[in-house]
N, C-alpha and C positions, 0 to 999 in steps of 0.2 A: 351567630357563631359564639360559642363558648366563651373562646379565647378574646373576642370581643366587650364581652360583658365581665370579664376578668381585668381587661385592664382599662375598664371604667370604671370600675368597683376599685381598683388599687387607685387612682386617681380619686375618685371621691375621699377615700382613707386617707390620702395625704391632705390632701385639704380641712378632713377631720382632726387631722392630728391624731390618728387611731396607729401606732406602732407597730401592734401586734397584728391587723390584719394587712397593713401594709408587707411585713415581713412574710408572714404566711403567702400572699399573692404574689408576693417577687417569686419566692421558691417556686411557687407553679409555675411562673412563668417561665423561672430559667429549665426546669425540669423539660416543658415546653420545645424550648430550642434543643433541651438537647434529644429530645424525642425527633425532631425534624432533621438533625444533624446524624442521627442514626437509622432515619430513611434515608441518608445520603441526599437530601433535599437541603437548601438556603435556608439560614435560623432568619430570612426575614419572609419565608411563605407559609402560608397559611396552614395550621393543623386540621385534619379534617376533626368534625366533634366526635366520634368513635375513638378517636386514637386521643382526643383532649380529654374525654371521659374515665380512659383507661388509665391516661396517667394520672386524674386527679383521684382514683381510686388506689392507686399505687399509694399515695402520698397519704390517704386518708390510712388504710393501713401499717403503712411506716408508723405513720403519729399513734396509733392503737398499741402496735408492738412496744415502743417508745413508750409510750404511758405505763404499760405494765411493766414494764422493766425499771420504768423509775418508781413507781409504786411499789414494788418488789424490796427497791434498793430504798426503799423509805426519804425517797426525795419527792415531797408532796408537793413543793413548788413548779418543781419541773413535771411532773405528772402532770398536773393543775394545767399546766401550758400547753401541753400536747393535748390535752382532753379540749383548751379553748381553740385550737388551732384545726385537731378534727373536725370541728363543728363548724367554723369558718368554710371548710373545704363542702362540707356532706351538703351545703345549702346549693350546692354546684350540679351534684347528680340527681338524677329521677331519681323520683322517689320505688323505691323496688317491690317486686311482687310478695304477696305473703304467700304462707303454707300453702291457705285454700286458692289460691289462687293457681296455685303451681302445681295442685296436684291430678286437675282435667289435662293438661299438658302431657305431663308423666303417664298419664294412665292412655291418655292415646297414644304416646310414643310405645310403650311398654305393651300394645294394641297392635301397632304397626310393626314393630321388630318380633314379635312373638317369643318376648321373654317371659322366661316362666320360673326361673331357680336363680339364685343370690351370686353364680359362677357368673352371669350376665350384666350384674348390677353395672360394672366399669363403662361398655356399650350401650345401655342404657342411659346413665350419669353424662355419659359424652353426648348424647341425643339431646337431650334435654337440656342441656345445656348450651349446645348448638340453636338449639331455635329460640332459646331465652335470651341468649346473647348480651350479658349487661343486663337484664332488666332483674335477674333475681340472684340472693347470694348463694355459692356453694354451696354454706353448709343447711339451708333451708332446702335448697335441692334435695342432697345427700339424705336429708331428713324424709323427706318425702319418696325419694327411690326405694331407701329402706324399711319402711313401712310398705310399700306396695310389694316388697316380696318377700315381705317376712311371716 
């Protein structure tokens, strides 16, 4: 389980004396509870790893959005921080599909529904996305749906 290997990893960190991955692992964690608390489940039962996945991707782009906006606002330290704190988080998820990989998927989906014009793309996009489930990003999709009907 995910969340298993998260707060052994946050245990190791304290014993390191590593601050900054300690604090990033509480976050998930507490995120965690409140993930379980909004299935109306006990914050002391288990997340399944689908929904532990989804929130550590939440939080992976929270820190992305957070970088660029401090990046933006010419706070490189704090940038700096969110960029080290994404990177603690991304060692969490699979690793995700690329382009080529995503676009035999696409093209049998796009196969099976008998899309054929850009008015479809949405249905499409929702297909592919449906049986990727997690394993690829939006906009690598998106990338690849629009090419196949353009």
């Amino acid at each position: 389980m995910i969340t298993d290997t998260i707060k052994t990893d946050m245990v190791s960190a304290m014993k390191e004396r590593n601050a900054e991955k300690v604090q990033t692992l509480r976050s998930v964690m507490a995120a965690f509870t409140n993930e379980l608390v909004a299935h109306k489940l006990k914050p002391t039962d288990q997340l399944p790893d689908e929904d532990a996945l989804a929130v550590i991707r939440r939080a992976v782009k929270q820190r992305e959005e957070a970088r660029e906006q401090f990046a933006i606002a010419g706070r490189d330290e704090l940038a700096e921080k969110e960029a080290r704190e994404k990177m603690i988080l991304e060692t969490y998820l699979p690793q995700m599909m690329s382009q080529e990989e995503i676009r035999p998927v696409a093209e049998k989906k796009k196969e099976e529904l008998g899309v054929t014009d850009k008015k479809d793309m949405g249905r499409l996009m929702g297909a592919v996305m449906g049986e990727l489930k997690g394993k690829a990003d939006g906009g690598d999709v998106k990338t690849v749906v629009e090419s196949l009907l353009s």
